[in-house]
C-alpha positions, 0 to 999 in steps of 0.5 A: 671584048665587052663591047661585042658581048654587051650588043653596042652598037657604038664605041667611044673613046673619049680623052680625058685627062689623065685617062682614057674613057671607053663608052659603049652605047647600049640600047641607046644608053651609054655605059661606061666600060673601061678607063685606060690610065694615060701614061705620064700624064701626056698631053698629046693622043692617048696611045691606045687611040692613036694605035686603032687611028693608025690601022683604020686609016686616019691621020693619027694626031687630028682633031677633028672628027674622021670616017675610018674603018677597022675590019677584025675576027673576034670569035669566029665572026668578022666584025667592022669598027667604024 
């Protein structure tokens, strides 16, 4: 996971699009690390984030901004996406 070996302290996941663009912020700057093509052009949530929406605990298709919480190991070490 680039994202835990860059340091951030935060992961955002914008839609664009046709993609999904995946920001990191680091040493308060943000970096871009990955752009996830949308595939066929959906109109509705990229699948990727309504996949992290579903096992933190949201309600998938809203627009407006949530608190949720996804507890993982990476490496050994428990980390929490918020």
């Amino acid at each position: 996971m680039g994202a835990i070996r860059l340091g951030s302290s935060d992961v955002h996941l914008e839609p664009m699009a046709n993609y999904l663009r995946i920001r990191v912020r680091v040493e308060g700057d943000l970096v871009e690390l990955a752009r996830i093509p949308n595939p066929n052009n959906m109109k509705s949530s990229h699948p990727f984030v309504l996949q992290i929406k579903a096992r933190a605990g949201m309600q998938p298709y809203s627009k407006h901004p949530e608190d949720g919480r996804l507890d993982f190991e990476f490496n050994g070490k428990n980390l929490s996406l918020r």
